[in-house]
N, C-alpha and C positions, 0 to 999 in steps of 0.2 A: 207369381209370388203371393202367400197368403196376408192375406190383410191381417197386421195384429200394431195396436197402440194406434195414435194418430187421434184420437176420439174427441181431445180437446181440441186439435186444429181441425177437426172437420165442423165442428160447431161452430167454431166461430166463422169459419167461410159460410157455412148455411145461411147461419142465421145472418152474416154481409150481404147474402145473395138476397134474402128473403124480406129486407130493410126494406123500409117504404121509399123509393127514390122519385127525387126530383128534378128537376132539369137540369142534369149534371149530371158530370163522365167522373166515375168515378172507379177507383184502384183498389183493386188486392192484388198483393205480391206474396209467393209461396218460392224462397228462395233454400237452400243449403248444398252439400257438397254432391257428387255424383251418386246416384244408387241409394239416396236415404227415403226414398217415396215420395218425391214431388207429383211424379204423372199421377201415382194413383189418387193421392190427397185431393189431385185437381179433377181427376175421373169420378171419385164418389161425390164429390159434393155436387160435379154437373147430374149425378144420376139422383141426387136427393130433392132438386127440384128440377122435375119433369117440366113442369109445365113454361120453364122459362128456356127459350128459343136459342141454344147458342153457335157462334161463328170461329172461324178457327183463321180470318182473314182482318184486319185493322178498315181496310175498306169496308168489308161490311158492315162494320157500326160504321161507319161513316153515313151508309147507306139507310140504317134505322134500325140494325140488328139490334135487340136490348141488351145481348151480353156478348163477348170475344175473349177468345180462353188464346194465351199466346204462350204454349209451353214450350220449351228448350229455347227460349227467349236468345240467351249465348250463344244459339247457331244463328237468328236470323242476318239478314242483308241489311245495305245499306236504306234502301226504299224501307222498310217498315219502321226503321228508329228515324228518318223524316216524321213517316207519319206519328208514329208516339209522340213526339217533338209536337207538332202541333198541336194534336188531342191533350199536351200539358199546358201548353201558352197559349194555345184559341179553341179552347174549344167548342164556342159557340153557345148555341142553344142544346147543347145533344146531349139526351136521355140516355145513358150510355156505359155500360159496370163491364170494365176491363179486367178480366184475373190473367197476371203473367207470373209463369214460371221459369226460373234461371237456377246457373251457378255461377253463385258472383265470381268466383277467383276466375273463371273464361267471362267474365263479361268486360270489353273494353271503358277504360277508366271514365268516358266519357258520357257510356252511356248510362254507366251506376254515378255519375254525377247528375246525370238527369232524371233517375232515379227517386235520388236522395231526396228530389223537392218535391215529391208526392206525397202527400196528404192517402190516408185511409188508411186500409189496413197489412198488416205486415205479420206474416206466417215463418219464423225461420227452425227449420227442422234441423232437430240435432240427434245425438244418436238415441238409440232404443236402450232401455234399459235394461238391465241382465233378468228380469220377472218376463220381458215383452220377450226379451232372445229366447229365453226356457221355451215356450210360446210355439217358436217360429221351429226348435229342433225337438221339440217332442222332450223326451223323458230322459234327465243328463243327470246326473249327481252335481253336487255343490261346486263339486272342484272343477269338471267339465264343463260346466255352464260359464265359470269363473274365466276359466283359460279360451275361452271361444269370445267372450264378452270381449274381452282384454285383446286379444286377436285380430279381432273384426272390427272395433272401435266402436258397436252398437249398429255397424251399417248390416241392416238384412240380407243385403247382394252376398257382400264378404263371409257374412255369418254361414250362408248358404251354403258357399263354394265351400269355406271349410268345415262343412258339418258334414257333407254330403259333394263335394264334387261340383264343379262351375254346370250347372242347366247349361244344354245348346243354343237356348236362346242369349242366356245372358254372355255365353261367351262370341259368339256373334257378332250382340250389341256391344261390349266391350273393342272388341277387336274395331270393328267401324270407326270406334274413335283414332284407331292409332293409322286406318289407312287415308284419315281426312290429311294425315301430315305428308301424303306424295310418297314416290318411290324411294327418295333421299331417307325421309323421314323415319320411312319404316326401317329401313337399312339401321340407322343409327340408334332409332331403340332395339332394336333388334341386340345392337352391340353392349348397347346401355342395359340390359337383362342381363346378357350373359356375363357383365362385370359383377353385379346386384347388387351392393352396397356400394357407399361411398363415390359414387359417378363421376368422374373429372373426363375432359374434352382427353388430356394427353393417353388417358386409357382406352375412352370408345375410339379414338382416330386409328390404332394398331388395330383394337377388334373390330370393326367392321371394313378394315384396309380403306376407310376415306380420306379424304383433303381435310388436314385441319378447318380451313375456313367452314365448309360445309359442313364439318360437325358441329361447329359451334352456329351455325347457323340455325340447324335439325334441333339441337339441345336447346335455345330458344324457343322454336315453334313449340315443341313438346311441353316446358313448361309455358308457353301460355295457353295451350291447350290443358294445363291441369294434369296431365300422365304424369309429367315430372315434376316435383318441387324442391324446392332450394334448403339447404339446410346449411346453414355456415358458407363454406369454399365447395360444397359436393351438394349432388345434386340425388333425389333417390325418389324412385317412383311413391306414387301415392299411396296405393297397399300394394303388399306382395301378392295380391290376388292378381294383380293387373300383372307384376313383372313376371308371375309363374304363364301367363297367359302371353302375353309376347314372346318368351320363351320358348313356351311350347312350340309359335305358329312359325319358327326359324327351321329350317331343313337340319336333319341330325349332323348331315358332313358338315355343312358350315356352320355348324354351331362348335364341331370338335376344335376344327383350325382357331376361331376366335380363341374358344380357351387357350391352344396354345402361343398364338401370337402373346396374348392380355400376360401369361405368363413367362415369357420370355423378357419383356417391358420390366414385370415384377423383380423378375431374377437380376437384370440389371442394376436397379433401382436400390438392391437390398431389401427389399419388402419384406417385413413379419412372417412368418412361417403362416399362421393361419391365413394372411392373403393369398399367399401364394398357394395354397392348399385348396382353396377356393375355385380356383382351377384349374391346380394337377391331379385333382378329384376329378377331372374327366379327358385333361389335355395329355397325363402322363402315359409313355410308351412302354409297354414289358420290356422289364430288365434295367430298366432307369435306376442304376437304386440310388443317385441321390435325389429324387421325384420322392421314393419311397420314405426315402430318410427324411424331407421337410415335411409328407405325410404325417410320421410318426410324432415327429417333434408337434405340429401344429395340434394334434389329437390330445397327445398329452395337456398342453396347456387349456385347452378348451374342455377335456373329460368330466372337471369339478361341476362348470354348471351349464355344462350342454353336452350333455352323454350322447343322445342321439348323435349330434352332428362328429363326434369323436369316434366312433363305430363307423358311420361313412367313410372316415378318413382312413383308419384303421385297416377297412373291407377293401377300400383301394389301393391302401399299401400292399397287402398282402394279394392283391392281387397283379401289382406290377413287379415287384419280389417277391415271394414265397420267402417265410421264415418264421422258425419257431417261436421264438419268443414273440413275434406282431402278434399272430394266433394266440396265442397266452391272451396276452391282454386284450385282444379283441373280445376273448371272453368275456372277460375279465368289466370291459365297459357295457358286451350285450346286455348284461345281469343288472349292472349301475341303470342302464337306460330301461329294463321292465322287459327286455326281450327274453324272458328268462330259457325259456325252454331250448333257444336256439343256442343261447352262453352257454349251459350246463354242458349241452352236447359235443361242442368246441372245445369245452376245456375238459370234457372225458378221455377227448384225443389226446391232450397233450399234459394230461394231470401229474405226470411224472416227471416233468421238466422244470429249471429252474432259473433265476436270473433277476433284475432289478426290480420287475415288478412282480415278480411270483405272487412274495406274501400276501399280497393284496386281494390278490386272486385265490389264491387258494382258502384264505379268512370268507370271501366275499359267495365264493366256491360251499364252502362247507356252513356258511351262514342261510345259503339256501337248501342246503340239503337237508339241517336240521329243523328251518320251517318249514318242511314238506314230511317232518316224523323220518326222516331215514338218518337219524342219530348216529347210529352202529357205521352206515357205509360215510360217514364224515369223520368217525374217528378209525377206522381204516384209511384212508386216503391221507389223513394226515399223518399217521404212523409211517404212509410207503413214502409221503414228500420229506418227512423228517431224516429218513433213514438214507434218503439219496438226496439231502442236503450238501451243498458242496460250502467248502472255506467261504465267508462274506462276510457281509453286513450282520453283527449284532443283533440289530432292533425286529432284520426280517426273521433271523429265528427265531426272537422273544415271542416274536408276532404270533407264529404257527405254534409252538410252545405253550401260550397262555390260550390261541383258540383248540386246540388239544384239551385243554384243561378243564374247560367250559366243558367240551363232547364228549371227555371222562368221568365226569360230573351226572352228566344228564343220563348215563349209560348205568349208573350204577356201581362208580366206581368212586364213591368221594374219596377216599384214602390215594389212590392214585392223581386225581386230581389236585388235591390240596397240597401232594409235593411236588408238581411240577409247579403250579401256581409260587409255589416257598423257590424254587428253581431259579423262576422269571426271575422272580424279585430279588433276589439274590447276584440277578444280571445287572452291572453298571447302565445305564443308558442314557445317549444323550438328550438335550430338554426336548425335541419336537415326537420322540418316541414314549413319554412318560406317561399317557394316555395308557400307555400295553399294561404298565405296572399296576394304574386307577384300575385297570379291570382285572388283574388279578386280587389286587386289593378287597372291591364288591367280590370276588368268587369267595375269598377265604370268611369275608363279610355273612355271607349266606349262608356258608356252612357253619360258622357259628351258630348262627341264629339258628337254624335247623336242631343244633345239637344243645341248644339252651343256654351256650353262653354268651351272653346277651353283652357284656361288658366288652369282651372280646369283640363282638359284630359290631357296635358304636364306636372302638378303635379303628377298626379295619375299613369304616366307612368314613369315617371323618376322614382318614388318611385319602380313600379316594375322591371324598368331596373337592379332597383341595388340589388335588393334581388336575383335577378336572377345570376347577376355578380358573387357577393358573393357565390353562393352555389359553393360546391363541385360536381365534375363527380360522385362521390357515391350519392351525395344527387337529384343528377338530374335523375340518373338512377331509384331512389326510387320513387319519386314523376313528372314523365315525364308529366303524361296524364294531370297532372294539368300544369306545369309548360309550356308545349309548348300553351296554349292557350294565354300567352303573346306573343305572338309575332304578332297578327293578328295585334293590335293597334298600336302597333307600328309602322308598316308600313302603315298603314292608317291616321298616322300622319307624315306620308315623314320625318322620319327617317329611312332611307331606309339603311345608313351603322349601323345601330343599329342592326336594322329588321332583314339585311343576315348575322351577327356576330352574333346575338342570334339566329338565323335560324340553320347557319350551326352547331352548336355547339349540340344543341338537334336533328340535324338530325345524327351524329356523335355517340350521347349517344343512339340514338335509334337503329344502324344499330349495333351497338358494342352489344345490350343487346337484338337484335332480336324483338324490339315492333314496330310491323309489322304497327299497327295503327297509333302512331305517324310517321313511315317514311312515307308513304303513303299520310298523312295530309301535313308533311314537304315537298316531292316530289313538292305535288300540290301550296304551299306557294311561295315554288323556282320560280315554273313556272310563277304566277303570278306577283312576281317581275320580274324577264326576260321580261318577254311578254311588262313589262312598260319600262324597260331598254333598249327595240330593241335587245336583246340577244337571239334571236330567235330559233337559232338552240338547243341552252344551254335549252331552253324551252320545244324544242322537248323530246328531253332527259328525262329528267324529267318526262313529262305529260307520255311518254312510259313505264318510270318504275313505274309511279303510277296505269298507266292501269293493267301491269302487278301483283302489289300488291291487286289492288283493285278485280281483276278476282280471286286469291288465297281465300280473303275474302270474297266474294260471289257477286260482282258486286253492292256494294250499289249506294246510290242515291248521295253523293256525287261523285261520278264517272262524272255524269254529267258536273260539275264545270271544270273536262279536256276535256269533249269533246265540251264543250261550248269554252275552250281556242285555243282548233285545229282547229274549226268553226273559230275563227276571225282570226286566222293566216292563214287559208287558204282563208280565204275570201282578205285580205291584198293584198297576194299575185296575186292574181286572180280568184283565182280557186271556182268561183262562185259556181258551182255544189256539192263541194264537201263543201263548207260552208254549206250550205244550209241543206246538209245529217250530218253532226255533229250538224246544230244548231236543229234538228226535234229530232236525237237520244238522245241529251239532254233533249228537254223538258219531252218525252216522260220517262225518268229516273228518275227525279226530281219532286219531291212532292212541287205540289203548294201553293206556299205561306209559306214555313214550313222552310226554310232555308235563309237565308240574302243572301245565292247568286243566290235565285230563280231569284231575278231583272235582276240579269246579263245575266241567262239564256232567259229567257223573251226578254232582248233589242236584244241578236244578233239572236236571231230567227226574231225577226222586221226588223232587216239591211239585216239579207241574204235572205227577202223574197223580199225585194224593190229590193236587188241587182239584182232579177231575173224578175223584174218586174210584182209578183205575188201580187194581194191584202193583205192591211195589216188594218183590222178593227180600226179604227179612239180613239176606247178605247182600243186600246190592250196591251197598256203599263202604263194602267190608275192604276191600282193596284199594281205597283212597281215603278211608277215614282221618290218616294221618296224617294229612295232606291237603285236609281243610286248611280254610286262613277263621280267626275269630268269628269274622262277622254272619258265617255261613254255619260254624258250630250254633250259635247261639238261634239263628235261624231254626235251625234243626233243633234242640230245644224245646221252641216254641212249638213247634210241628210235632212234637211226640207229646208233649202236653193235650193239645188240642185234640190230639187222638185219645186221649187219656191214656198212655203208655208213663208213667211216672218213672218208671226202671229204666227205661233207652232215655227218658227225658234229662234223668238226672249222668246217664254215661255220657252226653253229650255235653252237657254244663261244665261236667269232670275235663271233657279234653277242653274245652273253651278256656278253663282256670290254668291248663297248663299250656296254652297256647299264648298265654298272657304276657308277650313278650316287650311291650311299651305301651304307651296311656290308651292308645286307642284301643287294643285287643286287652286291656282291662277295666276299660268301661263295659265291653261287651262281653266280659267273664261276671262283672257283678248284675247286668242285668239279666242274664242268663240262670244266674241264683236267685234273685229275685223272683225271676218268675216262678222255681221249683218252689220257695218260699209261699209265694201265695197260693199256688196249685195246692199247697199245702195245708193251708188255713193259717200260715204263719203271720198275719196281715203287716202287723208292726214291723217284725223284721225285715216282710219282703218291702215294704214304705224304705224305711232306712238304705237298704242296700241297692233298688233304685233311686232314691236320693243322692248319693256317692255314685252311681254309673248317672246321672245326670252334669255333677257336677263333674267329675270325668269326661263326657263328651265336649261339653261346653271348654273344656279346655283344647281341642280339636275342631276341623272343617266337616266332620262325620257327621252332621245335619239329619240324614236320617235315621242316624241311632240314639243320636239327641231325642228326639221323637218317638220311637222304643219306648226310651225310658219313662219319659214325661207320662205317654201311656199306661205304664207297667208301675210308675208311681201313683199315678190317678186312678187306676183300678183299687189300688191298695189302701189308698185314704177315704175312696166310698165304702170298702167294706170295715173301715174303723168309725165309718160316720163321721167322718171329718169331711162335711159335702162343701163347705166354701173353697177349703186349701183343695182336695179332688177337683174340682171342675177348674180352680186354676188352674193344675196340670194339665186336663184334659183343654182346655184352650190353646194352651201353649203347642199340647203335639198335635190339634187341629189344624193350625196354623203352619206350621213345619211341614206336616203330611201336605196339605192344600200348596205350599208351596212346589214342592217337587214332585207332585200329581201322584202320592201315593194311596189308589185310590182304596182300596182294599181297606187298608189300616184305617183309612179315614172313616170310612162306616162305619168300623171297629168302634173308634174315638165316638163316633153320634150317637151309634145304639146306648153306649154307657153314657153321655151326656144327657138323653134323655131319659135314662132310668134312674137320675135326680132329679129332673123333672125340669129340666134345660128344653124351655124351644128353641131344638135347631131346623133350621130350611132344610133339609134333603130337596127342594124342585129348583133352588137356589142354586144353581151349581150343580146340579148333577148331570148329568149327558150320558144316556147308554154308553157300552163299550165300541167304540169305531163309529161314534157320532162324527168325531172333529176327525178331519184328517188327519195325514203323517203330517204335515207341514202344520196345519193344525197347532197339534199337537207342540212342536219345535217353538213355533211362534208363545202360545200358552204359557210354557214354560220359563221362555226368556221374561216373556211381559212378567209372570208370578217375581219373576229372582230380580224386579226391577230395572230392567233393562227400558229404555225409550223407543220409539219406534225408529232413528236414527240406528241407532246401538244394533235393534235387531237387524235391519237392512244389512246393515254391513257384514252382521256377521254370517248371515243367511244367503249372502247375494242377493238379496231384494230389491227392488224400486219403495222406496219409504211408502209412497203410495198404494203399491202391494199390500206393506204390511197392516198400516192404517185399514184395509178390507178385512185382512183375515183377522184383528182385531174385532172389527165389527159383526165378523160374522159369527167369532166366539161368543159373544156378548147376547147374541142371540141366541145361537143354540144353548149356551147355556143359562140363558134367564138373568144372569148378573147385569147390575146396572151402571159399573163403571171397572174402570184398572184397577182402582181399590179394593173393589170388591171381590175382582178376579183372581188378583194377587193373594187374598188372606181366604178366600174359599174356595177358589175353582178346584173342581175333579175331574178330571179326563179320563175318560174312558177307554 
């Protein structure tokens, strides 16, 4: 196992070992739970001083050894805790440094009583932290590290097994412990695994066919041996690393019988569908179908927030009955649990059939097909499930009805769309289905807005604010896939504390109930408001776990929409090069024309080829021009200015004014005039009309267009010679820029602060592009927007002490002399 953390306990044993001693036996003890690095903590510190002679027997310090290393102390005999015993109550004249290692919970009471009166030093190793895990698996995203950390408890063994599979040694050494408990022993854990949760004697006595007594006897040994421990009235192994590993070492026939004896106990007993599932997930015989039918029931109630284990059950049913409808939903949970390729192809088979859980499927169905750009075959399929829809449930044809509506929409057919949408809603429904109607609601909402009437879209959205409000965490959990598609208009109507309040809440229901798809959408939502908010690093974050999510699901075409958002934060920042290689791998992801945020992908492929001064075809933004959002017209804008193209500068300003559809896209319509204003020599007026796009912003979380403006105002007050009120502005968008590492602009701001004759530090804070890492970079960020090094840990997965480094490493490379400083100047590269 590789050596990672421990650094502070090996110090301090050195520097124990290395102590000037005197005529006296003295102790270090290096105790904690199984597998957290005792041998090696005691191995490095004996190889860090060579020259001291050590024994691995209590007699030989008796004899004059100078040191006795007593590791897995918990196994030794009765003869050596005599001798400890004495070496604590007489022990003479003897020169003599004992280092023991244990696990206290196997060590008997008596002898951690005699323990306890020792005088020196005391090492107790706890787990590793989620910076030391990263460490130990190499290169994981945020969320992987998260769930592995969480998993393994910080033990490295555990971490191991589940990052990569139990090593031959360690399972070995693991298994050794469970044959010290005798033939009995094994037997009954043995049984005790194949129950896995919740262990009572009356379950392992049917599964392993023994004598009450002897089982209670074996369940004993095992937990003082530490395999098992106690929890309330049941008993459950240490980690499931260890019960997946006794498990395994059981003969497959008599592993099958246990299940079904264990479930036949169940069946008597009345046990919960999911116990019982637990082992007719391997006990049940073809053609069982009531095996099949507690299959199906335990699946369902466990599907919300344990997909995987719902699909096992599922796969079993349908494998001990065959039937349509399991198959359905089997799909149906592959796709919930990230199997995506294997679901799709499942419910290809059976995409014509119908039944209690259809809708769900079929929503969850064509929810995948149009993140993967195949729009058209989603609104085909629901057309042939509508048309061989049979008499039923209401709510399930609302369902497939309003997701119809959406993939009429997206197709190019809003007129068709917006009357099946009027259709839905037009449908009674009862409260736990009212979610269907919020998202017809946002559809009619969006097309509003598209079509300019703006009155209309703040109706139709308040209306789905509130249905949303309203639902319950079960109700949201049921109907997610529908229910998170409000949120997009929301924020596209700069309701942005609406937006991350209904944001966070369905990204919450989603990660609780495992639907991989909505968090993934939600991830990439977060980012995009951040990215407007200047919360830069908080963006990062995000757009990484949706990469990460998105590579699980098979890398669709929305994936592009993050890397089109890396593209403009890296371009922000400087780092031309690497804008340019996000804005290509985007287009090159994304199906043309097929998605509303093709535009987006389209325009920063245009910015990062000008930024490199590579041609950009004169129509190449001709097919999504209308399709921009504000903050990207006025982008554009500024980009045809700087070219000195005045005529595209000023057609771009033009759609910016008419894209003006709430405070935030007309703060970024007046500064977008402003700037033709001053391109123009208009100084005063372009002053005035970024003045109002400031105070505009400021009425918004849009930070870095606040910062625009302040710019675009401060340009305009040095050339009126008003240089006190100019460099005021220009401070303020210093500060804003420096805060969310906009590094580009920020030069922008020093070149014209020092052309009033402003010393600013450029060595101060500056750092070439790709000085600071990625992580770097993430940490930078947060520390800039005030966050503590607590704060950042958490939200990073870090060890606090992590971050405290990469803190100081910032601090160096970039020449700054404190968080203060960092915060109101730093520039990342």
């Amino acid at each position: 196992m590789s050596w990672v953390g421990r650094s502070g306990e090996l110090d301090e044993l050195v520097a124990f070992l290395g102590a000037q001693r005197t005529r006296a036996v003295r102790f270090a003890q290096v105790s904690g739970d199984p597998w957290l690095g005792k041998t090696a903590l005691l191995n490095r510190a004996r190889q860090a001083v060579p020259e001291l002679a050590f024994a691995t027997d209590l007699r030989d310090g008796l004899a004059g050894a100078p040191v006795v290393l007593l590791d897995d102390l918990h196994l030794a005999g009765p003869d050596t805790f005599a001798l400890l015993d004495k070496l604590i109550h007489t022990p003479g004249r003897l020169r003599l440094t004992v280092l023991l290692g244990y696990r206290p919970r196997q060590l008997a009471p008596e002898v951690q009583a005699l323990l306890d009166e020792v005088d020196g030093l005391r090492v107790a190793l706890g787990p590793l932290s989620p910076a030391e895990c990263g460490e130990l698996v190499g290169s994981a995203s945020p969320a992987r590290l998260a769930e592995l950390h969480a998993a393994s408890g910080g033990n490295p063994c555990y971490l191991r097994a589940l990052a990569e599979g139990p090593a031959a040694g360690v399972r070995a050494a693991l298994l050794s412990e469970v044959d010290r408990l005798g033939e009995t022993g094994v037997l009954v854990l043995r049984a005790a695994a194949v129950i896995g949760e919740a262990i009572t004697a009356d379950l392992v006595a049917p599964a392993g066919d023994c004598l009450p007594a002897r089982v209670r006897q074996a369940l004993d040994a095992a937990v003082a041996a530490d395999l098992l421990r106690e929890n309330g009235a049941v008993l459950e192994f240490r980690h499931p690393v260890v019960r997946r590993l006794v498990y395994g070492s059981a003969p497959h026939s008599w592993r099958i019988e246990a299940h079904r004896r264990v479930a036949a106990v169940l069946l008597a007993q009345r046990a919960p569908a999911p116990e019982r599932a637990r082992q007719l997930e391997f006990a049940a015989r073809p053609g069982d179908r009531g095996a099949a039918e507690v299959l199906v029931r335990a699946a369902r109630e466990v599907r919300g927030r344990e997909p995987a284990t719902a699909a096992r059950w599922l796969t079993a049913a349908q494998r001990v009955c065959p039937a349509l409808d399991v198959r359905l939903e089997l799909a149906d949970v592959l796709i919930a649990a990230g199997r995506t390729e294997q679901g799709m192809g499942l419910f290809q088979e059976v995409v014509g059939s119908a039944g209690p859980i259809a809708a769900r499927a079929v929503i969850r169905y064509s929810a995948v097909e149009r993140m993967f750009g195949r729009n058209l075959t989603a609104r085909a399929v629901l057309r042939r499930v509508l048309d061989t829809w049979p008499d039923g449930d209401p709510a399930e044809l609302a369902a497939v009805r309003a997701e119809l509506a959406y993939a009429l929409h997206n197709t190019g057919d809003p007129e068709g769309a917006v009357e099946l949408a009027g259709q839905v809603l037009g449908t009674p429904l009862p409260r736990p289905a009212t979610l269907i109607h919020a998202a017809c609601h946002s559809l009619l909402a969006y097309h509003h807005w598209t079509a300019g009437a703006i009155e209309a879209a703040k109706d139709a959205v308040e209306q789905s604010i509130v249905l949303v409000d309203e639902a319950t965490t079960a109700e949201l959990a049921d109907w997610l896939l529908i229910a998170e598609q409000c949120v997009g208009i929301v924020l596209h109507l700069g309701r942005f504390a609406d937006a991350r309040r209904l944001g966070e809440r369905m990204h919450q229901v989603a990660r609780d109930t495992g639907q991989r798809l909505v968090l993934m959408r939600g991830h990439l939502r977060s980012a995009f408001g951040q990215v407007l908010a200047g919360e830069w690093a908080l963006a990062e974050v995000n757009l990484a776990e949706a990469a990460e999510l998105a590579g699980r699901i098979g890398r669709p075409p929305v994936l592009a929409y993050a890397l089109m958002l890396r593209g403009y934060l890296a371009g922000e920042r400087g780092d031309l090069v690497a804008a340019l290689g996000f804005a290509e791998q985007a287009e090159e992801l994304a199906p043309a024309g097929d998605h509303p945020w093709w535009a987006q992908v389209r325009w920063q492929l245009a910015e990062a080829r000008r930024a490199m001064d590579l041609p950009v075809p004169a129509d190449f933004l001709a097919e999504v021009r209308d399709n921009l959002l504000a903050p990207h017209l006025e982008q554009l804008t500024e980009s045809a200015l700087r070219r000195g193209d005045p005529v595209e500068a000023a057609d771009w300003a033009r759609r910016c004014r008419a894209a003006a559809n709430e405070p935030g896209a007309l703060a970024y319509a007046l500064l977008a005039e402003a700037r033709l204003l001053l391109a123009g020599g208009e100084r005063s007026a372009a002053a005035r009309l970024a003045g109002e796009a400031v105070q505009g912003f400021a009425r918004t979380p849009l930070r870095p267009g606040l910062a625009r403006a302040h710019l675009v105002a401060g340009m305009a007050l040095a050339g009126l010679g008003e240089r006190a009120a100019a460099l005021g502005e220009l401070e303020r968008a210093s500060e804003l820029f420096a805060a969310c590492g906009a590094n580009r602009l920020l030069e922008q701001t020093i070149r014209v602060q020092r052309g009033l004759g402003r010393r600013v530090s450029r060595a101060a804070g500056r750092v070439a592009p790709g000085e600071l890492t990625a992580r770097e970079h993430q940490v930078a960020g947060l520390v800039s927007q005030g966050c503590t090094n607590r704060t950042i840990a958490d939200r990073l997965a870090l060890s606090e002490r992590t971050v405290t480094t990469h803190v100081s490493n910032i601090l160096a490379k970039t020449g700054l002399p404190s968080r203060t400083a960092l915060a109101a100047h730093l520039l990342r590269g």
